[in-house]
Chimera marker file (.cmm) of the C-alpha trace (Angstrom):
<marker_set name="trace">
<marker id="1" x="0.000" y="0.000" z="0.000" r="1" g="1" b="0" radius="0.5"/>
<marker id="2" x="1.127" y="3.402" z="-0.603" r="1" g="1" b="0" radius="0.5"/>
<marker id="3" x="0.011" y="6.811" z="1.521" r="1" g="1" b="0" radius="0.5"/>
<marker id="4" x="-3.302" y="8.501" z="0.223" r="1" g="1" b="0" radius="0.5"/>
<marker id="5" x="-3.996" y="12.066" z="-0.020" r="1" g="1" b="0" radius="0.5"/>
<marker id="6" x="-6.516" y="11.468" z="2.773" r="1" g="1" b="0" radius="0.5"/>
<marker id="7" x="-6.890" y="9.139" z="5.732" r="1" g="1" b="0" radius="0.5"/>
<marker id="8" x="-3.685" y="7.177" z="5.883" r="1" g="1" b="0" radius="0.5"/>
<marker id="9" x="-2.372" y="7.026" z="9.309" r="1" g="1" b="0" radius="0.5"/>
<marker id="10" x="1.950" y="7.116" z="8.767" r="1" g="1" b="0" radius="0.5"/>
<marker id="11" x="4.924" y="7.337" z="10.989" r="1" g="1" b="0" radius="0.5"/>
<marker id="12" x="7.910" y="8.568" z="9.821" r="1" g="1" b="0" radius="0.5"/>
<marker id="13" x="11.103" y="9.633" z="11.156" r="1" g="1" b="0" radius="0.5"/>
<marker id="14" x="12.630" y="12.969" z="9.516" r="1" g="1" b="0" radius="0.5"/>
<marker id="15" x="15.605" y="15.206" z="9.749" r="1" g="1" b="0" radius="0.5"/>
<marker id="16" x="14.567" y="18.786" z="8.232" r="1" g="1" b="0" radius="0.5"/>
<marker id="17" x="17.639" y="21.239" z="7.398" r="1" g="1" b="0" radius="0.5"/>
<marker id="18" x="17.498" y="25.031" z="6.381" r="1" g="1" b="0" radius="0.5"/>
<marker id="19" x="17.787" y="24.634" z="2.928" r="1" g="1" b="0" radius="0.5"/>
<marker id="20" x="19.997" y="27.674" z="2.721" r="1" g="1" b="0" radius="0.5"/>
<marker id="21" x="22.673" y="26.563" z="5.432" r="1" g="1" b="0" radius="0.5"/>
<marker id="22" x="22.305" y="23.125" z="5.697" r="1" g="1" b="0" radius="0.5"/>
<marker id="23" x="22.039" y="23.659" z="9.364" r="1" g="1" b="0" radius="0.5"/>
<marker id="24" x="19.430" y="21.112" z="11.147" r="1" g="1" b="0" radius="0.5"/>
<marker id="25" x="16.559" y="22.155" z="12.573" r="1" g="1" b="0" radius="0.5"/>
<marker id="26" x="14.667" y="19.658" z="13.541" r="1" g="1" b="0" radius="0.5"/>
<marker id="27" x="14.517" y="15.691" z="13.818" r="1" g="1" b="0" radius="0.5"/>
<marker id="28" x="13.084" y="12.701" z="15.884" r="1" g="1" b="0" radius="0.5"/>
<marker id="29" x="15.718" y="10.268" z="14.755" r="1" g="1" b="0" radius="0.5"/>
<marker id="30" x="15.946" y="6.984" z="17.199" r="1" g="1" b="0" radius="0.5"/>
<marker id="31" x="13.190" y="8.647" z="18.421" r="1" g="1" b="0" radius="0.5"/>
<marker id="32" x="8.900" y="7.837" z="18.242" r="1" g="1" b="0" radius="0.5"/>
<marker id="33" x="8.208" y="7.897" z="14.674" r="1" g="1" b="0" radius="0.5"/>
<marker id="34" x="5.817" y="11.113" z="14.274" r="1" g="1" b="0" radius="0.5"/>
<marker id="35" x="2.427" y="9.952" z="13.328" r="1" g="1" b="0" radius="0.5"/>
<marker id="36" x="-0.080" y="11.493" z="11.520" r="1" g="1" b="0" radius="0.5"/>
<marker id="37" x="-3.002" y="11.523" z="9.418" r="1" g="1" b="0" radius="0.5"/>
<marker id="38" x="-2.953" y="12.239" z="5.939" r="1" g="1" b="0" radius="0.5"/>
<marker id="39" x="-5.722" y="15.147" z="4.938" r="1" g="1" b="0" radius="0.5"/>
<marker id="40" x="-5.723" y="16.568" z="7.981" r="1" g="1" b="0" radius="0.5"/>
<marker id="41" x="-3.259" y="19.770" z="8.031" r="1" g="1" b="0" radius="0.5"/>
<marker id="42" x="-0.952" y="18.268" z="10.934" r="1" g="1" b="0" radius="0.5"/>
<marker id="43" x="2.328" y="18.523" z="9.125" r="1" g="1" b="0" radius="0.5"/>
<marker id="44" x="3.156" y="21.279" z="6.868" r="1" g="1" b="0" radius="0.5"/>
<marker id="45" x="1.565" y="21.200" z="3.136" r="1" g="1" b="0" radius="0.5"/>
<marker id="46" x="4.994" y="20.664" z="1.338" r="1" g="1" b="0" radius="0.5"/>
<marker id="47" x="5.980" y="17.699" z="2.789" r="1" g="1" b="0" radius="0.5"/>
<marker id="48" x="2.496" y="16.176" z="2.790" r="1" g="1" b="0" radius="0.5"/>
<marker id="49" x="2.273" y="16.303" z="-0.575" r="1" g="1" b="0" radius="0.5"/>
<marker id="50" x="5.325" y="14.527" z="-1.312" r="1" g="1" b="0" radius="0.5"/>
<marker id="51" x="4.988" y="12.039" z="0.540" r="1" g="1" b="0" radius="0.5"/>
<marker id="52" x="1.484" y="11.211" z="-0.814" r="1" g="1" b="0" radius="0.5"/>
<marker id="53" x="2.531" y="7.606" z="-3.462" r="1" g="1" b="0" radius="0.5"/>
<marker id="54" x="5.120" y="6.227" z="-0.791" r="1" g="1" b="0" radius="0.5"/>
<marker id="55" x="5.266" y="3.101" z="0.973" r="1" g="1" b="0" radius="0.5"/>
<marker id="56" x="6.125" y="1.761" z="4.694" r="1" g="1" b="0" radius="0.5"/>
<marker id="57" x="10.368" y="1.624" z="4.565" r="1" g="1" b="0" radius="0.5"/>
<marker id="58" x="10.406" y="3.954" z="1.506" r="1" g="1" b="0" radius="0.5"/>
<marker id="59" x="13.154" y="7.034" z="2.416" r="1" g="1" b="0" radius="0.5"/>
<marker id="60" x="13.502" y="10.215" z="0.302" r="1" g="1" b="0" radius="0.5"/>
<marker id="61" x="15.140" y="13.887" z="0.725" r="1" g="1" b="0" radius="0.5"/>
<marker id="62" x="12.102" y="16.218" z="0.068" r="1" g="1" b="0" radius="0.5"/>
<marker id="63" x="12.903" y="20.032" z="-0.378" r="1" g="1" b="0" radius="0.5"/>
<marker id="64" x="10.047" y="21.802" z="0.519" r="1" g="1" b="0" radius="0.5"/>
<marker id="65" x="10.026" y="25.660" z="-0.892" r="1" g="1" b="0" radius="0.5"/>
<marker id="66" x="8.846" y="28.211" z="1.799" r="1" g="1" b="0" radius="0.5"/>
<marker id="67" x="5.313" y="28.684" z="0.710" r="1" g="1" b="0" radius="0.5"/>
<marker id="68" x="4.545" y="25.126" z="0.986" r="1" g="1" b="0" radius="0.5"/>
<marker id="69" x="6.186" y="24.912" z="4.489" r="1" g="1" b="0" radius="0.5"/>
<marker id="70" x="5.587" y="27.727" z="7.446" r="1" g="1" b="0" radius="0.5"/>
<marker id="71" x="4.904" y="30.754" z="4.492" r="1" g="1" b="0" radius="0.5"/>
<marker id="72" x="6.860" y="33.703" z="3.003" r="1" g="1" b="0" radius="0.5"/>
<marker id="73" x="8.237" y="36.067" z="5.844" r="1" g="1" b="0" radius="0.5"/>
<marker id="74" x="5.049" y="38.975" z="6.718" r="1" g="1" b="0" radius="0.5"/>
<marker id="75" x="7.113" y="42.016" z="6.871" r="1" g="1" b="0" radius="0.5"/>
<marker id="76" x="3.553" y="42.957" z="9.477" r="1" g="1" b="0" radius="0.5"/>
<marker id="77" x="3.880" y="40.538" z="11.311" r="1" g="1" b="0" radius="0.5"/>
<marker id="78" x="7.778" y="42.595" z="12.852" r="1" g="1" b="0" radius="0.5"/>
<marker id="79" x="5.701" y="45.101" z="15.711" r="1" g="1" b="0" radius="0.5"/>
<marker id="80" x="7.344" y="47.685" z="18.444" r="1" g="1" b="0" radius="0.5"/>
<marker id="81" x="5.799" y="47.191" z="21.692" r="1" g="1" b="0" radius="0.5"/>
<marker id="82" x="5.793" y="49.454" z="24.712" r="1" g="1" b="0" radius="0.5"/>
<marker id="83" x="8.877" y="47.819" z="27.232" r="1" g="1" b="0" radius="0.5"/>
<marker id="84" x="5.866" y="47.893" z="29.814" r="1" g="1" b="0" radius="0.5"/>
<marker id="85" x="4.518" y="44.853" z="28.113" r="1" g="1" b="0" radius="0.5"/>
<marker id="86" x="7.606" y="42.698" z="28.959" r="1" g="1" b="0" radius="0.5"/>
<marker id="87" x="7.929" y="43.692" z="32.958" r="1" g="1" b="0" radius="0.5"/>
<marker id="88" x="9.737" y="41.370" z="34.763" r="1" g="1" b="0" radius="0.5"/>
<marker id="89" x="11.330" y="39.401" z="31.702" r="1" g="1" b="0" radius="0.5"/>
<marker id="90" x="14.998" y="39.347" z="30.865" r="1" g="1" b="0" radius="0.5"/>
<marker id="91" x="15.302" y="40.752" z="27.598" r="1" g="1" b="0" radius="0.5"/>
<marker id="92" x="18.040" y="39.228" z="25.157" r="1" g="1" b="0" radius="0.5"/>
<marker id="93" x="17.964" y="39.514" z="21.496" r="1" g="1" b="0" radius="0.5"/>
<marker id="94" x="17.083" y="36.454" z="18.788" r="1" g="1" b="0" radius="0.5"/>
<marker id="95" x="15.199" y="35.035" z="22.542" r="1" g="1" b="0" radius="0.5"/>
<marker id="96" x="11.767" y="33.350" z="21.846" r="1" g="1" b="0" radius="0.5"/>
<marker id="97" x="8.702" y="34.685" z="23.990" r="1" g="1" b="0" radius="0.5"/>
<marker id="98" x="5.289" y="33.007" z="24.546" r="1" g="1" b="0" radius="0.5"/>
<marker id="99" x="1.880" y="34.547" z="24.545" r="1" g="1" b="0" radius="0.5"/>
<marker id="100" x="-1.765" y="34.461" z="23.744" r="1" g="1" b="0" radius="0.5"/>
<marker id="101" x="-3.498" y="35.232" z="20.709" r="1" g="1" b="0" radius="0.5"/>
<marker id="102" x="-6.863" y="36.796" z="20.440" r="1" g="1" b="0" radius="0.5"/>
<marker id="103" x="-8.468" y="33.395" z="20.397" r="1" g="1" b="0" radius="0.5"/>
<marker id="104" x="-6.391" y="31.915" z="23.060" r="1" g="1" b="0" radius="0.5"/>
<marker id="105" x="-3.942" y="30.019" z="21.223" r="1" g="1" b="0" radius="0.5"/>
<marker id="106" x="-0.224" y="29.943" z="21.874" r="1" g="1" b="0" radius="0.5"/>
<marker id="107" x="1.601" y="32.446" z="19.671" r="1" g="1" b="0" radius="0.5"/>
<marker id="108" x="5.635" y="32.224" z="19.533" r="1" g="1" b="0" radius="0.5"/>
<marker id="109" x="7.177" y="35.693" z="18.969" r="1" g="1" b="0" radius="0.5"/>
<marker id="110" x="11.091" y="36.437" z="18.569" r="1" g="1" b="0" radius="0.5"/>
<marker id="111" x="12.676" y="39.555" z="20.239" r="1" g="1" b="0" radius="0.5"/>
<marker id="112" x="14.189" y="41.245" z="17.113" r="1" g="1" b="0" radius="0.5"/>
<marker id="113" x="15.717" y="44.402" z="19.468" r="1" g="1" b="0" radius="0.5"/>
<marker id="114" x="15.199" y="46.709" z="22.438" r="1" g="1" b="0" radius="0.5"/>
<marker id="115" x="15.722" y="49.706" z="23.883" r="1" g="1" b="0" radius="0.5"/>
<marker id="116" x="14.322" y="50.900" z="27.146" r="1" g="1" b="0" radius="0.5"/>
<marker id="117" x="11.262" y="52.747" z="25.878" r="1" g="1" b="0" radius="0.5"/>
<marker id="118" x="10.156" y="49.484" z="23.383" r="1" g="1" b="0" radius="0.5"/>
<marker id="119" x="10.706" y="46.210" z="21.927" r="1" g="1" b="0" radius="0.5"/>
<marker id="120" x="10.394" y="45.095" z="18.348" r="1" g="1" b="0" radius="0.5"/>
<marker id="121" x="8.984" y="41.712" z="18.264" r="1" g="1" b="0" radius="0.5"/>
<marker id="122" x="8.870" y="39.348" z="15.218" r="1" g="1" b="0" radius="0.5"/>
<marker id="123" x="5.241" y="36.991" z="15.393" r="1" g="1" b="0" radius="0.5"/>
<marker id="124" x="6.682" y="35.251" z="11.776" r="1" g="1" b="0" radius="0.5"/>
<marker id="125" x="7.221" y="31.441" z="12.458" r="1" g="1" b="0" radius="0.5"/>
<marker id="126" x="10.914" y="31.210" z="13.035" r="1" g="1" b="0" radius="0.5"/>
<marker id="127" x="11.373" y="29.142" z="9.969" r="1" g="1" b="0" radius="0.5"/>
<marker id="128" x="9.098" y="31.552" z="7.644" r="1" g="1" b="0" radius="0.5"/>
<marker id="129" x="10.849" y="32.414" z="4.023" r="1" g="1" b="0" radius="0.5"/>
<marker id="130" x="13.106" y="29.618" z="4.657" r="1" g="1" b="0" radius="0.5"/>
<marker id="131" x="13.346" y="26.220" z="2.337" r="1" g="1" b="0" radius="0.5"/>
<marker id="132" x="13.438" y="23.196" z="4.024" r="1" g="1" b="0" radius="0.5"/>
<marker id="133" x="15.372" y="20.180" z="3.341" r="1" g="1" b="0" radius="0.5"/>
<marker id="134" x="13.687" y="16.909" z="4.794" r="1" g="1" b="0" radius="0.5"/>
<marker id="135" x="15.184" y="13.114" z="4.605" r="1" g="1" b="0" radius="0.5"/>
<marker id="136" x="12.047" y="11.494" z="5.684" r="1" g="1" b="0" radius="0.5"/>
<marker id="137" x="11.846" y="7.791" z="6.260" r="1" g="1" b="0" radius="0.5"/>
<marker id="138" x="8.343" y="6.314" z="6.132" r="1" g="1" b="0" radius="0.5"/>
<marker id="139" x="7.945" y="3.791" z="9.721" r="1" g="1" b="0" radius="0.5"/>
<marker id="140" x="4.545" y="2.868" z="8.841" r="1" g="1" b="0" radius="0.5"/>
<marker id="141" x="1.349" y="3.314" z="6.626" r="1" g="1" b="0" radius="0.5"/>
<marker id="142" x="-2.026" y="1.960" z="6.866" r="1" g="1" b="0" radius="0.5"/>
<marker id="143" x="-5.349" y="3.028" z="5.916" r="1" g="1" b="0" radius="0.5"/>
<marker id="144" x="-7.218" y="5.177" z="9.046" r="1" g="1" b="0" radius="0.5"/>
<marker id="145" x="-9.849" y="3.709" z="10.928" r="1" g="1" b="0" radius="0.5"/>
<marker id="146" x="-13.428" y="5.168" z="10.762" r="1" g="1" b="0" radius="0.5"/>
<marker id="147" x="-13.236" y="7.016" z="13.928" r="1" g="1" b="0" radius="0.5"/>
<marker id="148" x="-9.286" y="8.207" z="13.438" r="1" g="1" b="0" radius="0.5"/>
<marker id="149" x="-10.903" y="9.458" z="9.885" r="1" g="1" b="0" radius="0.5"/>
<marker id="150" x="-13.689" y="11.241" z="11.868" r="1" g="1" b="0" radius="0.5"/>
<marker id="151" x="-11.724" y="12.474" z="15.076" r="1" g="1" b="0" radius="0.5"/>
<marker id="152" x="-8.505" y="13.380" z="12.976" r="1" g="1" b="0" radius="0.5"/>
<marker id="153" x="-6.228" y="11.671" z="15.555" r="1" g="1" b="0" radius="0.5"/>
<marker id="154" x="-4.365" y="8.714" z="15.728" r="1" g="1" b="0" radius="0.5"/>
<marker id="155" x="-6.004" y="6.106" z="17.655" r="1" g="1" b="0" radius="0.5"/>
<marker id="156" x="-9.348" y="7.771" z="17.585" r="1" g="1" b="0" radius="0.5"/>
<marker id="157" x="-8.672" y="9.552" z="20.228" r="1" g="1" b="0" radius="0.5"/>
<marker id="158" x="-8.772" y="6.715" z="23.370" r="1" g="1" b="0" radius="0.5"/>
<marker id="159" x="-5.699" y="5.830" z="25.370" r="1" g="1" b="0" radius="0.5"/>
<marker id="160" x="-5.263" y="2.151" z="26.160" r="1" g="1" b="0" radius="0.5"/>
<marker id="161" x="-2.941" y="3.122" z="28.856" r="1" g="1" b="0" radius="0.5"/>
<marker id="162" x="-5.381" y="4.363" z="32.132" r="1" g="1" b="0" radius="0.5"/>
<marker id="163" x="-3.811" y="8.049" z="31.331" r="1" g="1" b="0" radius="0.5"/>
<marker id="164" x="-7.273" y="9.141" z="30.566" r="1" g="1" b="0" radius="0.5"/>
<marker id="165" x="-9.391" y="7.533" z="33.066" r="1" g="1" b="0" radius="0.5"/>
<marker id="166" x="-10.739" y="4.928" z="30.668" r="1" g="1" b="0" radius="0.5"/>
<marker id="167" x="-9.637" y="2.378" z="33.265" r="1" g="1" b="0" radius="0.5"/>
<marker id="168" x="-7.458" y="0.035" z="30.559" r="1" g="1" b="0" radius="0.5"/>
<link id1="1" id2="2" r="1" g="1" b="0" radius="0.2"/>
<link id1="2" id2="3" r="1" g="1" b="0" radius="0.2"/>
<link id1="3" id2="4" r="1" g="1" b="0" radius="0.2"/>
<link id1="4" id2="5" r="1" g="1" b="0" radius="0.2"/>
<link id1="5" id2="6" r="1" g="1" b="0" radius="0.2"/>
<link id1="6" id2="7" r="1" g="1" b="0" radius="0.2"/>
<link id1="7" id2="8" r="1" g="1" b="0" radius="0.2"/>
<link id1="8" id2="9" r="1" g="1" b="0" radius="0.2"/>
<link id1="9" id2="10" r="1" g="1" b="0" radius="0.2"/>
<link id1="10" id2="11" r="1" g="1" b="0" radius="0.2"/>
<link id1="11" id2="12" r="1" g="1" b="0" radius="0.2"/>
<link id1="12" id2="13" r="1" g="1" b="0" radius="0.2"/>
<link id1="13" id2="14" r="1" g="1" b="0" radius="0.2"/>
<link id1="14" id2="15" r="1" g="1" b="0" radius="0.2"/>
<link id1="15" id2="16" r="1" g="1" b="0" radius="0.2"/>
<link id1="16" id2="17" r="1" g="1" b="0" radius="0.2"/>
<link id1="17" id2="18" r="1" g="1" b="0" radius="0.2"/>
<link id1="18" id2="19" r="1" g="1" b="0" radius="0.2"/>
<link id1="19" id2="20" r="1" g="1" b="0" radius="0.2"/>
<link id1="20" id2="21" r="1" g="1" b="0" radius="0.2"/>
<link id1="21" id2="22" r="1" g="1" b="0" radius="0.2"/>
<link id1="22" id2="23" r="1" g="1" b="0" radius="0.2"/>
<link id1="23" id2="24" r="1" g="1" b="0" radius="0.2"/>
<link id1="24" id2="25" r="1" g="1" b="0" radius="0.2"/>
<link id1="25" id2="26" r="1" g="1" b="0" radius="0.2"/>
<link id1="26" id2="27" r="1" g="1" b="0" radius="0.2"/>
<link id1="27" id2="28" r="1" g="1" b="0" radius="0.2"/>
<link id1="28" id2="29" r="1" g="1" b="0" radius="0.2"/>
<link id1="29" id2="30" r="1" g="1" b="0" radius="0.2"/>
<link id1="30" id2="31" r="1" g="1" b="0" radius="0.2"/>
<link id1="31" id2="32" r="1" g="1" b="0" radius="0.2"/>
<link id1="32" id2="33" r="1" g="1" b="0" radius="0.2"/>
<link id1="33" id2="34" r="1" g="1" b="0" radius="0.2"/>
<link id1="34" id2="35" r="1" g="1" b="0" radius="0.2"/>
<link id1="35" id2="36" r="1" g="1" b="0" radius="0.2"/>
<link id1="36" id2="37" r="1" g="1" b="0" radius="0.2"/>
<link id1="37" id2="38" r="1" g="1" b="0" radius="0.2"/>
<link id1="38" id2="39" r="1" g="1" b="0" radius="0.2"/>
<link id1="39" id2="40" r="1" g="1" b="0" radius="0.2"/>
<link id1="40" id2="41" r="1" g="1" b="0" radius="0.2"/>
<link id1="41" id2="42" r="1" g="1" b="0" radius="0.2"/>
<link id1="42" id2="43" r="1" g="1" b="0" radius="0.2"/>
<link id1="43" id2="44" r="1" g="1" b="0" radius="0.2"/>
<link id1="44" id2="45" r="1" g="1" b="0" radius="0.2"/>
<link id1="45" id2="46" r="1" g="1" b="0" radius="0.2"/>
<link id1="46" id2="47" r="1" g="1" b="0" radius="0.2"/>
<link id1="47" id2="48" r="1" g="1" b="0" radius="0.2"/>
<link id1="48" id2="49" r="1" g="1" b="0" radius="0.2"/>
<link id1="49" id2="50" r="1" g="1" b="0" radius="0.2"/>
<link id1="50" id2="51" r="1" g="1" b="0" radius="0.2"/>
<link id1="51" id2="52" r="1" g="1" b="0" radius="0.2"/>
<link id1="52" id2="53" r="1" g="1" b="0" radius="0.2"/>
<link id1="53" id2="54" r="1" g="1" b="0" radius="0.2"/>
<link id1="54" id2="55" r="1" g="1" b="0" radius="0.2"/>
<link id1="55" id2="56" r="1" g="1" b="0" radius="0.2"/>
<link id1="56" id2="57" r="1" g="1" b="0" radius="0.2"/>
<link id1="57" id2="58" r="1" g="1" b="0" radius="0.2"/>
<link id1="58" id2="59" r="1" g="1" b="0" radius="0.2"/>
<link id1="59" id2="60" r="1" g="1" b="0" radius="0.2"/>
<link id1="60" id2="61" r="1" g="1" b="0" radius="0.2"/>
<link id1="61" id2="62" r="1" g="1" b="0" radius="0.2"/>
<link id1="62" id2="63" r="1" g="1" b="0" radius="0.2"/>
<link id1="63" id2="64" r="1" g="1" b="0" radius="0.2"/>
<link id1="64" id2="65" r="1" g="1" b="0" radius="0.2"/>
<link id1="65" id2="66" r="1" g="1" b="0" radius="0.2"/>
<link id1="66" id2="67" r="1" g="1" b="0" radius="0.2"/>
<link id1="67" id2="68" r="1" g="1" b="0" radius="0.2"/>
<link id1="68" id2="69" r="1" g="1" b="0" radius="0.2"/>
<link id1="69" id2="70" r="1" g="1" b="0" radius="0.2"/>
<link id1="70" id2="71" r="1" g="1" b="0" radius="0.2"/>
<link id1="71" id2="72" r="1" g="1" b="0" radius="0.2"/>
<link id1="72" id2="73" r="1" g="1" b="0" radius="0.2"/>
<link id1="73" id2="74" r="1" g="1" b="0" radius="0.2"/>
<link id1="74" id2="75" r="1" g="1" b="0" radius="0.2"/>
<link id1="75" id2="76" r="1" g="1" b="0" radius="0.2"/>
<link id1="76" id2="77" r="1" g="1" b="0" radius="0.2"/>
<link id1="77" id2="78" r="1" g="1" b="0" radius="0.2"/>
<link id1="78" id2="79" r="1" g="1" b="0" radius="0.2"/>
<link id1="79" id2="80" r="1" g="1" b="0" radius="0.2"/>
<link id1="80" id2="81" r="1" g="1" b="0" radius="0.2"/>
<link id1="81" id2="82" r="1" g="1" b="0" radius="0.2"/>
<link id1="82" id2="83" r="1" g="1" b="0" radius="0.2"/>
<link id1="83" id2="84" r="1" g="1" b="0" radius="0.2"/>
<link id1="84" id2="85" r="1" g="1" b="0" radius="0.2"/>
<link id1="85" id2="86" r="1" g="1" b="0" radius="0.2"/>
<link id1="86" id2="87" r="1" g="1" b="0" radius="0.2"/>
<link id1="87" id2="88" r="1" g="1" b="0" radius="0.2"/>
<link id1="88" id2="89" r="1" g="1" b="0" radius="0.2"/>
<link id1="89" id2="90" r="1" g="1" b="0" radius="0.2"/>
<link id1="90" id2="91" r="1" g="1" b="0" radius="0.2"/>
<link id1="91" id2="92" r="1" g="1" b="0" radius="0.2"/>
<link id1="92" id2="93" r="1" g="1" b="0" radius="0.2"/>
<link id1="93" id2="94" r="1" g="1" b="0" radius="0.2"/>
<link id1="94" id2="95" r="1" g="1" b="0" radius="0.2"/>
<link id1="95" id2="96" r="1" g="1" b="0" radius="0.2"/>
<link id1="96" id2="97" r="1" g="1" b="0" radius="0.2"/>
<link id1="97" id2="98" r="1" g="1" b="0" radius="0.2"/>
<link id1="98" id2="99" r="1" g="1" b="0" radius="0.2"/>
<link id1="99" id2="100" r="1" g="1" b="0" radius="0.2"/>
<link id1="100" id2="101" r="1" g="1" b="0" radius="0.2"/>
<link id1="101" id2="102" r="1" g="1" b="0" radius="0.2"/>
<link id1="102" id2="103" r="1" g="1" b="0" radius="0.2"/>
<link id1="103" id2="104" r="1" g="1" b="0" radius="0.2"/>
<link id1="104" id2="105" r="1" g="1" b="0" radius="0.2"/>
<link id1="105" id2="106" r="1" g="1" b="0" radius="0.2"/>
<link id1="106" id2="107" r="1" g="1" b="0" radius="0.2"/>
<link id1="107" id2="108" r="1" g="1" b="0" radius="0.2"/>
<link id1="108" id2="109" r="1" g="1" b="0" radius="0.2"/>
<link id1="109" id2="110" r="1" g="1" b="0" radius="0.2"/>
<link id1="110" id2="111" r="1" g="1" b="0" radius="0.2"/>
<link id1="111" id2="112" r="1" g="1" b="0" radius="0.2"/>
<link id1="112" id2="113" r="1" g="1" b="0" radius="0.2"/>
<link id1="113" id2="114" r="1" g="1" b="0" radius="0.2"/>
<link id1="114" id2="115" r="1" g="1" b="0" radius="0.2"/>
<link id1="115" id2="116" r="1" g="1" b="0" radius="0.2"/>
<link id1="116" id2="117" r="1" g="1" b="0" radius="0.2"/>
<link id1="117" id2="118" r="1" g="1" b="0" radius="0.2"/>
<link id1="118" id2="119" r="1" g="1" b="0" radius="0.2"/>
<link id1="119" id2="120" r="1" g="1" b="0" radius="0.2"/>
<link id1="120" id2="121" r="1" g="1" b="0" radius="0.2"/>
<link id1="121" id2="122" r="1" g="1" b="0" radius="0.2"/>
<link id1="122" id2="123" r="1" g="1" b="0" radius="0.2"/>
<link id1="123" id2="124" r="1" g="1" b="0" radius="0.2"/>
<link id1="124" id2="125" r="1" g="1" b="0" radius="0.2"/>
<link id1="125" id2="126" r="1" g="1" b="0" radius="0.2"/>
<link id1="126" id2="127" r="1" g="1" b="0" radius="0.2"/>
<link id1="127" id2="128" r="1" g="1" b="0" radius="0.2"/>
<link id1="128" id2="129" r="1" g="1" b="0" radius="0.2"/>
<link id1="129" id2="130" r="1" g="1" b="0" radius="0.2"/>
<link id1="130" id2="131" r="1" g="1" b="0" radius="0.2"/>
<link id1="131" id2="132" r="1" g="1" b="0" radius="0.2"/>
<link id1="132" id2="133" r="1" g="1" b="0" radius="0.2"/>
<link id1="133" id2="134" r="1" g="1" b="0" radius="0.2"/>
<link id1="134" id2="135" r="1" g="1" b="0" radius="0.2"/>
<link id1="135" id2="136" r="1" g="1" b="0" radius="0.2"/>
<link id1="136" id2="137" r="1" g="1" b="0" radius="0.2"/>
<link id1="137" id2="138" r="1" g="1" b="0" radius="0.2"/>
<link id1="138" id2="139" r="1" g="1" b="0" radius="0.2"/>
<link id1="139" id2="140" r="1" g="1" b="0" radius="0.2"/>
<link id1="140" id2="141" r="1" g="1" b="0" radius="0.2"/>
<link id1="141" id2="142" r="1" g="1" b="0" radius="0.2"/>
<link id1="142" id2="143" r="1" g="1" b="0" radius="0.2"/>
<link id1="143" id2="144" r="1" g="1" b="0" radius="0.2"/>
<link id1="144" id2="145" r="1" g="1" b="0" radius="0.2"/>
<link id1="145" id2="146" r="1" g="1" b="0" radius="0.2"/>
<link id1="146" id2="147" r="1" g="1" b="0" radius="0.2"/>
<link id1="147" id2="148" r="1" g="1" b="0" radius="0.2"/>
<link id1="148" id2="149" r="1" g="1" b="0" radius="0.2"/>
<link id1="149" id2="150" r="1" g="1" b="0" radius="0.2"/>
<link id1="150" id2="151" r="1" g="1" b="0" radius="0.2"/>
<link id1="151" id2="152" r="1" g="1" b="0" radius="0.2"/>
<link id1="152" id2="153" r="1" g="1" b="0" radius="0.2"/>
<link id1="153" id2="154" r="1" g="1" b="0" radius="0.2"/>
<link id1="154" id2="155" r="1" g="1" b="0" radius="0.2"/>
<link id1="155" id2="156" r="1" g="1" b="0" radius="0.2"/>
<link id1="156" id2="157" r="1" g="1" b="0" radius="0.2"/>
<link id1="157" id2="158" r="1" g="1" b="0" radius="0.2"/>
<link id1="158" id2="159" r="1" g="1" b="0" radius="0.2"/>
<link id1="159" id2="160" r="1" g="1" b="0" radius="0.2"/>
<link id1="160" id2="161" r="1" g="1" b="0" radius="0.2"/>
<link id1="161" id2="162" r="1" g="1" b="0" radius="0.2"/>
<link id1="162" id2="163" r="1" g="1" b="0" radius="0.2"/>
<link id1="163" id2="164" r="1" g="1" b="0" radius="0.2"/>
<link id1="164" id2="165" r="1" g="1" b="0" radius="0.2"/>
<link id1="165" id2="166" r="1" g="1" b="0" radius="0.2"/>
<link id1="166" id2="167" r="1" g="1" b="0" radius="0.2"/>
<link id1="167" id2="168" r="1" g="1" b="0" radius="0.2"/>
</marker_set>
């Protein structure tokens, strides 16, 4: 069997470079394969895509262009805050802050600079505008179950493990 566009479950275990630098950014190597499900949006669009046709044991480098991966860089998205906002934290430049979003999601933002009147802070993804190498090996493939199609997660959402208070 080979992945689908939609509703195959797969594992795979990745390395993903800056295309640019060749510096690594990321990778669960002889770690838990990351599992997903295909059609869902829970890995970025790029590398999705390619790996849509392969099969369980399969390995391929995949460069995935910018706009297909985290998005160009929004030159809006850079903002100059009061300092007031940041009481209490130790500023340093390229550091990564966490906040909340108007809905209540997490939102990342990167100090860009600071003075002591404001703070320029960048809310781009830290790997926006940037190409992305990937050497993906696919762990496992198989078709999703009716409820992991339905809940979008793997396993349908239960724990066999007591975790949850199912009592398994």
């Amino acid at each position: 069997m080979a992945i689908k566009e939609e509703n195959s479950v797969v594992g795979i275990e990745y390395e993903v470079k800056d295309a640019a630098t060749g510096e690594t950014v990321d990778s669960n190597k002889g770690q838990q394969p990351l599992e997903f499900i295909t059609g869902k949006g829970h890995i970025i669009p790029g590398l999705e895509k390619a790996l849509v046709g392969m099969k369980e044991g399969e390995s391929a480098d995949i460069l995935v262009k910018a706009v297909d991966a985290y998005g160009e860089t929004n030159p809006e998205a850079v903002q100059t805050l009061p300092i007031e906002q940041f009481e209490g934290i130790d500023l340093k430049e390229g550091m990564t802050l966490y906040g909340q979003g108007e809905n209540g999601e997490t939102i990342q933002v990167t100090v860009k600079s600071f003075n002591d009147k404001e703070v320029t802070v960048d809310f781009n993804h830290p790997l926006a505008g940037k190409d992305l190498m990937f050497t993906v090996t696919v762990s496992s493939e198989r078709d999703a179950t009716e409820e992991e199609a339905a809940t979008g997660q793997v396993g349908g959402g239960h724990c066999t493990d007591g975790s949850c208070g199912c009592g398994h």
